[in-house]
C-alpha positions in Angstrom: 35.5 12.1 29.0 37.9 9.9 26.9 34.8 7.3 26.1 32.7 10.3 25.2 35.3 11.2 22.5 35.9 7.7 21.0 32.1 7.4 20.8 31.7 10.7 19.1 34.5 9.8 16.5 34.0 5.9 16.1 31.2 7.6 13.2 34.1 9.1 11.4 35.5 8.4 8.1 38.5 8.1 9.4 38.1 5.5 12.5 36.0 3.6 9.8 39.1 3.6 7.3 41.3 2.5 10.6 39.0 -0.3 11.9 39.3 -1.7 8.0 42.7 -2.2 7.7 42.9 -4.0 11.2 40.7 -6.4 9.9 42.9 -7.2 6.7 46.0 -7.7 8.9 44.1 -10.0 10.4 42.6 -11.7 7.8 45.8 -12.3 5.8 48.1 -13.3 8.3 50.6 -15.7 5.7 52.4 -12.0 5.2 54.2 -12.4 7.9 54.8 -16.3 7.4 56.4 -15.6 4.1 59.2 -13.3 4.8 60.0 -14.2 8.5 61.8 -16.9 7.3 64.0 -15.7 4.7 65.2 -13.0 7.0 65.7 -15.8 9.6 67.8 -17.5 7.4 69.7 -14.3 6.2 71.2 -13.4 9.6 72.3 -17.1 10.3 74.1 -16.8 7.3 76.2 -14.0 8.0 77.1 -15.0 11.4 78.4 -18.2 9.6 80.3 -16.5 7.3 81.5 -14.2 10.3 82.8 -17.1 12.2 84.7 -18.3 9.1 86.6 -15.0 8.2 87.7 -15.0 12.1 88.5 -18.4 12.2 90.7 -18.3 8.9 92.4 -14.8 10.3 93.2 -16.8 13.7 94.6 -19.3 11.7 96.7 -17.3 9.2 98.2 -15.0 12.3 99.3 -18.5 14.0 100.5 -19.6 10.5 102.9 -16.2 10.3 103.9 -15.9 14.3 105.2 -19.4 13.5 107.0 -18.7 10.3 108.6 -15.4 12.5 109.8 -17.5 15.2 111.1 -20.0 13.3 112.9 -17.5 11.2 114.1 -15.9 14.0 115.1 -18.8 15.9 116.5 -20.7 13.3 119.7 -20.6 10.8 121.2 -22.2 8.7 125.3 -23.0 8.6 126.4 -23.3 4.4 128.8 -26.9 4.0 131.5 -24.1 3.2 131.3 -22.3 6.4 132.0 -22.7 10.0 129.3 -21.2 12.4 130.0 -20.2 15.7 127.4 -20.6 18.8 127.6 -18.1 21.5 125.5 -16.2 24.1 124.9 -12.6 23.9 126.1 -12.4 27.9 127.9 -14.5 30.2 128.1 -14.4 33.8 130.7 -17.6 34.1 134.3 -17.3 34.0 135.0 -20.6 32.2 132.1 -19.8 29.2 135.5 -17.6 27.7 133.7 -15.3 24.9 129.9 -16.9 25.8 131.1 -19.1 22.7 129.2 -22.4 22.8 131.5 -24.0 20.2 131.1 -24.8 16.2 127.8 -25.8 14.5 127.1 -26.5 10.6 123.6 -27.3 9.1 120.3 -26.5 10.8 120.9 -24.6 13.9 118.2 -23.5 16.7 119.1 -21.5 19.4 117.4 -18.5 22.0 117.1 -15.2 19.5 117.3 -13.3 23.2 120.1 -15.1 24.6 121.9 -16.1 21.8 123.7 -15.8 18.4 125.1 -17.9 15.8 128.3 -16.3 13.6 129.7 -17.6 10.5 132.8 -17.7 9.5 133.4 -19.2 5.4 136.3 -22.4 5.1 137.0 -21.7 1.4 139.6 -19.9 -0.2 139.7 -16.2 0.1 141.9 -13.8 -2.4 142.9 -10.3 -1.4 145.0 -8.2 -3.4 146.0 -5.0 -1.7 146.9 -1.4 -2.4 150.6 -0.5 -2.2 153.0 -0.8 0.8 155.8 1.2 1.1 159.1 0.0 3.1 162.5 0.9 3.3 165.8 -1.1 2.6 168.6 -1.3 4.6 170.2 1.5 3.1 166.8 3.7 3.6 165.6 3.1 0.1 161.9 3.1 -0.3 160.2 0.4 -2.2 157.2 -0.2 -3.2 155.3 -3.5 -2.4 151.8 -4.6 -4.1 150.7 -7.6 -2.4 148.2 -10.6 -3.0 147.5 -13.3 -0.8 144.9 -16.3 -0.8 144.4 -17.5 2.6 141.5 -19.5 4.0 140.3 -20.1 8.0 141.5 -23.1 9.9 137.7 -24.5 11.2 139.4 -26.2 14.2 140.7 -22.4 15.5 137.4 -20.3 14.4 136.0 -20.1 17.6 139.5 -18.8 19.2 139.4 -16.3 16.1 136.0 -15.2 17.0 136.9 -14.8 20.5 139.9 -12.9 20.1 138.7 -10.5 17.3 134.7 -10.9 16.9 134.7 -9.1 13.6 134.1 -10.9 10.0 136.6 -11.6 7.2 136.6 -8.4 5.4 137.3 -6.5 8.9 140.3 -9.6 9.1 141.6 -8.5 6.0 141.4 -4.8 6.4 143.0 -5.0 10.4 144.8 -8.1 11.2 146.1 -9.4 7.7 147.1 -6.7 6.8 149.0 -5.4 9.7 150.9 -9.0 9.5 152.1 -8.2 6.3 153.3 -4.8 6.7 155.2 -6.0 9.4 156.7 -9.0 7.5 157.8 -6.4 4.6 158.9 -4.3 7.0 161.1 -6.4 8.7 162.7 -8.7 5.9 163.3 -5.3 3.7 165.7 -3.4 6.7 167.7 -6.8 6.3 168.3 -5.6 2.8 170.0 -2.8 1.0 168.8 -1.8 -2.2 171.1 -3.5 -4.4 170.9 -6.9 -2.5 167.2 -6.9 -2.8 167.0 -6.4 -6.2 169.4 -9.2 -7.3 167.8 -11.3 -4.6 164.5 -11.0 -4.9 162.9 -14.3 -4.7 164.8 -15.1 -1.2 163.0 -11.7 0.0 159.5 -13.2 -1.0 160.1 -16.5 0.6 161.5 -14.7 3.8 158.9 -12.4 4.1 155.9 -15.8 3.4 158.1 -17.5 5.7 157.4 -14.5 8.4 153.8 -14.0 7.0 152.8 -17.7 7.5 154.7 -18.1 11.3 152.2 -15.4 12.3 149.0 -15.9 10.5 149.4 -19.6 11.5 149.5 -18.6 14.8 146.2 -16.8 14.8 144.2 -19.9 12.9 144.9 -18.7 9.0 146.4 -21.0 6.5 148.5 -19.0 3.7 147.4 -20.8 0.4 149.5 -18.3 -2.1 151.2 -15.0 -1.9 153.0 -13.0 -4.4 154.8 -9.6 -4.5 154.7 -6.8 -7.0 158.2 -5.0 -6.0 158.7 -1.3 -7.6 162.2 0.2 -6.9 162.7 3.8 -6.2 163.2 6.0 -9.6 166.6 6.5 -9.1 167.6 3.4 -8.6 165.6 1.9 -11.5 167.4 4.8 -13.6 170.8 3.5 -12.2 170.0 -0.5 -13.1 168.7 0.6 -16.7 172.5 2.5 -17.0 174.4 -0.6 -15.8 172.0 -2.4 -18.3 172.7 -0.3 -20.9 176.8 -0.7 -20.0 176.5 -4.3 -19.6 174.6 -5.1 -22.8 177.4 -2.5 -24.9 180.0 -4.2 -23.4 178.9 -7.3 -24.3 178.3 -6.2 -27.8 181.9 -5.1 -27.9 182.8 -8.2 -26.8 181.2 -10.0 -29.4 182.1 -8.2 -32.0 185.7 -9.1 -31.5 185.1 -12.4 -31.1 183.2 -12.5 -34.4 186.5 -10.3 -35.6 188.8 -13.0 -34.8 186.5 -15.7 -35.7 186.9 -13.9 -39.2 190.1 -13.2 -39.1 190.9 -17.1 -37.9 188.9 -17.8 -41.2 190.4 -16.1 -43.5 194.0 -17.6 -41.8 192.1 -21.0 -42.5 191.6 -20.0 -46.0 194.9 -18.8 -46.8 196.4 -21.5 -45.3 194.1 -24.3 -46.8 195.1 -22.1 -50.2 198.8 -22.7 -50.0 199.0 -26.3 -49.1 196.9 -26.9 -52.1 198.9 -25.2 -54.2 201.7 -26.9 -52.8 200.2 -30.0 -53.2 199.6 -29.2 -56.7 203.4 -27.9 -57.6 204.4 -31.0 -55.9 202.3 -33.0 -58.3 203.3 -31.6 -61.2 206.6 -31.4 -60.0 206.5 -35.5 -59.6 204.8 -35.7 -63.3 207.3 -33.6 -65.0 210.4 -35.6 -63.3 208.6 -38.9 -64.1 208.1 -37.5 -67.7 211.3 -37.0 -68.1 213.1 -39.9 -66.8 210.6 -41.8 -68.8 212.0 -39.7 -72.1 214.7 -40.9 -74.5 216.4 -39.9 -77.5 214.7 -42.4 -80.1 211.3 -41.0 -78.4 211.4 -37.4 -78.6 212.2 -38.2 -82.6 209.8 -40.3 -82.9 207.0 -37.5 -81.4 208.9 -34.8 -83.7 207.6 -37.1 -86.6 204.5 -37.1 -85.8 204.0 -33.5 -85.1 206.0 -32.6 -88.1 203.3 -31.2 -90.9 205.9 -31.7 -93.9 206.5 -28.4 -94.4 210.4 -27.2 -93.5 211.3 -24.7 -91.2 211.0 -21.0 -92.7 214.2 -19.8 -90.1 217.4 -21.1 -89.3 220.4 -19.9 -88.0 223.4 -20.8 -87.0 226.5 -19.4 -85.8 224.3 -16.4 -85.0 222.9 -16.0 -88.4 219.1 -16.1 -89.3 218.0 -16.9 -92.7 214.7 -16.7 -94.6 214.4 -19.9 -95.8 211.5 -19.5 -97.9 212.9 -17.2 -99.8 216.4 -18.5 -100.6 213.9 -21.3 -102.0 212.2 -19.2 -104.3 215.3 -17.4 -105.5 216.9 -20.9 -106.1 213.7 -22.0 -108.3 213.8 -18.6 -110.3 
């Protein structure tokens, strides 16, 4: 029944339209030819750039695992620092701390198992906030401390052992606990008075105590100074004795500058009348040399040449005074 349908239709404008395009596919097969290969060639291209991209991401995750391991398995100890090995847990005995011992410079160790801890060899300064501490007599001063101090490399690890914090938690907890205690105890030996008036041997007793028991512990004490505030009413007491001392010693030179007056004008005086008694006993001396030297013949002789040549207006004699001048001029009349 099919082959009586295909023959009744094989007549058909549209079979006939059918059976023609067959025959073109068929008669221009290089279609085909032509874009086969460029799709060919399309694919193989983008498989190789596939296999590129993975092979540069495999390489650039091995690149940064690398970098993280070494990061994390690596460290490096500064030339002004100590570092200290140690493992994180220790099942022996003798391994005291889990600390391996010291290390500088490029350091690899077990991030799991292990650590490395740092510990800086140069100077550090610390000024701290005020202590106070009383005398002897129960005074309270007030102390304001600064030390330098740096770590002893050859006792870090004992350090790190014994208090496994860094310097700041030192400086905050073991430092400064020595130092209260070294103020503490040089101050109650003494009393308020005594410390003020000695106050330099109370700073190198209390450094003394300070370095016997940082020492001890692995810290060398480069410098340390003291600030040292008296109580009020003792400050008000020293300024009074100040104050009495300084006019007492105004007093006192004020009559020492009195008699050093006084003593000068004595000098004067007296430096006055021996040279006036030098000069009375000069003249003294001329006048008797004068007139031993004197004679009759030579007082005349300086009358004469004195003399002007005119007589003497008054005379007298036998207590009588006479106008000569005019007995003159009556005797010329």
């Amino acid at each position: 029944m099919l082959i009586i349908l295909i023959d009744d239709c094989k007549d058909s404008a549209f079979f006939q339209d059918y059976r023609i395009f067959l025959a073109k596919i068929v008669t221009y097969p290089k279609i085909f030819t032509i874009f086969a290969p460029s799709y060919q060639n399309h694919n193989i291209m983008t498989n190789m750039n596939n296999n590129l991209y993975r092979t540069l991401a495999i390489i650039t995750g091995c690149i940064v695992l690398v970098i993280i391991i070494f990061t994390a398995c690596c460290t490096v100890v500064d030339s002004g620092e100590v570092g200290i090995k140690f493992h994180k847990w220790s099942a022996s005995e003798q391994d005291y701390g889990g600390v391996e011992g010291t290390c500088k410079g490029w350091v690899f160790y077990n991030p799991i198992t292990t650590s490395v801890f740092t510990y800086p060899t140069f100077t550090q300064r610390k000024q701290y906030e005020t202590f106070s501490v009383n005398a002897k007599d129960a005074s309270i001063f007030e102390m304001d401390p600064t030390i330098a101090y740096r770590i002893n490399p050859d006792k870090s690890c004992d350090i790190f052992t014994k208090y496994r914090v860094g310097v700041k938690e030192l400086e905050e907890g073991y430092i400064r606990t020595c130092i209260y205690e070294a103020y503490r105890t040089c101050a109650n030996q003494y009393t308020s008075d005594s410390l003020m008036s000695n106050r330099a041997n109370f700073e190198r007793d209390v450094r003394t105590r300070l370095e016997k028991s940082l020492m001890a512990e692995g810290f060398i004490v480069e410098e340390f100074t003291s600030k040292i505030t008296p109580p009020s009413s003792l400050t008000a007491m020293i300024d009074a004795k100040n104050t009495a001392i300084q006019s007492a010693l105004k007093a006192e030179n004020q009559v020492k500058e009195a008699e050093a007056n006084a003593k000068i004008e004595v000098a004067k005086a007296e430096g006055n009348a021996r040279a006036m008694k030098i000069k009375a006993d000069a003249e003294a001396y001329y006048n008797r040399t004068i007139a031993a030297s004197l004679s009759p013949m030579i007082v005349q002789e300086d009358m004469i040449e004195k003399w002007d040549g005119k007589m003497p207006q008054i005379v007298g004699g036998n207590g009588m005074m006479l106008d000569i001048s005019k007995v003159i001029g009556n005797s010329n009349k």
